[in-house]
SEZA-194222 format. One record per residue (C-alpha): residue in one letter; y, z negated, x. Coordinates in steps of 0.1 Angstrom, whole numbers, plus 5000, padded with zeros to 4 digits. Example, Ala and Ser with C-alpha at 12.3 -4.5 7.8 and 13.67 -1.06 7.14 Angstrom:
<nodes>
A495549225123S498949295137
</nodes>
This chain:
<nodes>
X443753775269X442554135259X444454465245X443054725229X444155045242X444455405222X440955485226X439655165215X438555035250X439654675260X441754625291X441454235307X444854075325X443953935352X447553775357X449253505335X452153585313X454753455326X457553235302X460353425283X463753395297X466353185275X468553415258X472153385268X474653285241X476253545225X480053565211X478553825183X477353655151X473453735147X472354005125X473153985092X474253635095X478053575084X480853575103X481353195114X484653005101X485152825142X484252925172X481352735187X482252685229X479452815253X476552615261X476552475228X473852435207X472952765183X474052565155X475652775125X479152735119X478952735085X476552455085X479652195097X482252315078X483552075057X482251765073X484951745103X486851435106X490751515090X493251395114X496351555099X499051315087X497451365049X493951195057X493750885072X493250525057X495850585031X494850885024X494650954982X496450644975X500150624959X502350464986X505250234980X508650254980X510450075002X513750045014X514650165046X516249865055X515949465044X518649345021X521049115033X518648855017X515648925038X517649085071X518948685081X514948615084X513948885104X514248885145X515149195165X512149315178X509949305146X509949635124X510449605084X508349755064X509449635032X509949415004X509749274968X510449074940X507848894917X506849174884X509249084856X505548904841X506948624864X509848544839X507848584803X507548224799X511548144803X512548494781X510248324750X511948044755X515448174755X514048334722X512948044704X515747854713X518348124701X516148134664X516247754666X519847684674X520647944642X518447774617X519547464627X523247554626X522447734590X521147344577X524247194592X526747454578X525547304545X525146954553X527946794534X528646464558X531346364586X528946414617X528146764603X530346874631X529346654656X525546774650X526947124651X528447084685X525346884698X522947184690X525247444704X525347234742X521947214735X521447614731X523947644760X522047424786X518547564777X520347954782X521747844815X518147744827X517047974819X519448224834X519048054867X515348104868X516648464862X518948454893X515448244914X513148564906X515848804915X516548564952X513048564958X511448854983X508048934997X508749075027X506049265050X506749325089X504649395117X504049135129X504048895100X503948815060X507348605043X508048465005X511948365007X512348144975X515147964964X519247984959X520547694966X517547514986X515647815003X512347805014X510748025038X507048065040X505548285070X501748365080X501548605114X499048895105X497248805135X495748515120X494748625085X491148555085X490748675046X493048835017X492148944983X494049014949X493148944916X493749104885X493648964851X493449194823X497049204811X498249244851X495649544852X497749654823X500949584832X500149624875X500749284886X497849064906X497848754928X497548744961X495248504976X495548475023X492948295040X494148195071X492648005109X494947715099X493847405079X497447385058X498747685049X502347765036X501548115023X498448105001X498648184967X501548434957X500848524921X502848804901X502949084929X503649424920X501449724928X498749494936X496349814949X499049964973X500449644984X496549564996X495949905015X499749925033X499049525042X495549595052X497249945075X499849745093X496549455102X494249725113X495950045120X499650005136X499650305153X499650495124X501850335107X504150365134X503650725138X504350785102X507650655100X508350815134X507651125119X509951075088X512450985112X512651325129X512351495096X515451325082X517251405119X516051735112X517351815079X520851785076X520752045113X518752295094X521352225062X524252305088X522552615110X521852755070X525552685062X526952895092X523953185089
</nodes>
């Protein structure tokens, strides 16, 4: 390698350059570079901070699996129809009734019956016979009987529950016969809903559980409310306990928390 000196004569090296020496990180932001959001530890690689921002993993109680979704409410604790079912060591995380779709069927029925039971009662009234009464009376035990089935199919929806644990799934039907149905999470191999387009309308779908077992007691469960939640919170408790848990913890101490900062305000 040659130089070329101030009065144009060229100087030789005879010796080989020797390699620069690596820079030593710097806490100072380079020239005309901006000032970095983080702090980047030494020995890291000279990687801008500005070129991460944005694309760090959120691990504040706001992100997460649920995060963006509307969650349920629930109860804090079961009713006294689900809290006979449930074992000590289990934790609730809540329940439900079927969507009030469930009971269309028996409310148009009622209906019709009512408008019936009037026209027919308007013919009789002016039925000129001796059994006009006895028809009378026979239509209104008839309108009676059908309203009373269908108020106890009322007083079935309103017994039934869905309940969700931590450990496992329930459907309590029933009032005078009960029926318990129970799948542990552990062994739900599949689960999907389904949505028709009136229960996308009115947010009801069915519920369809795949399970390791060959006959299975919980299967189907059509007319669930809040299909879309239901699915995430059931898919949380399967796949992510731990934060589930540490939710509710942290509710907890904000709920033990409030009425003391209520009273320490009061005295101030």
């Amino acid at each position: 390698m040659t130089d070329t000196g101030a009065g144009g004569s060229e100087r030789k090296d005879t010796e080989p350059l020797e390699p620069p020496a690596p820079r030593a990180p710097s806490d100072s932001p380079a020239p005309g570079a901006d000032t970095p959001t983080s702090e980047i530890p030494a020995g890291a690689p000279a990687t801008a901070a500005s070129d991460i921002d944005g694309v760090r993993f959120d691990d504040s109680a706001a992100g997460g699996f649920l995060s963006g979704s509307r969650p349920l409410a629930v109860p804090d604790v079961p009713s006294p129809i689900s809290a006979r079912y449930l074992f000590p060591t289990e934790k609730y995380r809540g329940e439900w009734r079927r969507h009030w779709i469930h009971l269309m069927p028996w409310y148009i029925i009622g209906t019709l019956a009512t408008f019936i039971m009037g026209f027919a009662s308007g013919l009789l009234m002016k039925w000129e016979s001796d059994s006009r009464d006895t028809g009378l009376m026979i239509t209104i035990v008839a309108w009676l009987a059908i309203l009373g089935f269908v108020g106890w199919k009322i007083l079935d929806w309103y017994m039934d529950r869905f309940i969700l644990t931590n450990k496992r799934i329930m459907l309590i039907q029933g009032v005078i016969t009960r029926s318990v149905a129970m799948m542990p999470l552990g062994r739900v191999t599949d689960m999907k809903y389904a949505q028709t387009p009136m229960g996308r309308m009115l947010n009801y779908g069915e519920f369809i559980i795949e399970s390791a077992g060959q006959d299975q007691a919980l299967r189907n469960v059509p007319h669930l409310p809040n299909p879309n939640e239901l699915y995430l919170q059931m898919c949380e408790e399967m796949y992510e306990p731990e934060a589930v848990d540490e939710r509710e913890d942290d509710e907890e101490e904000e709920l033990l928390e409030a009425p003391e900062k209520k009273d320490a305000g009061a005295d101030a």
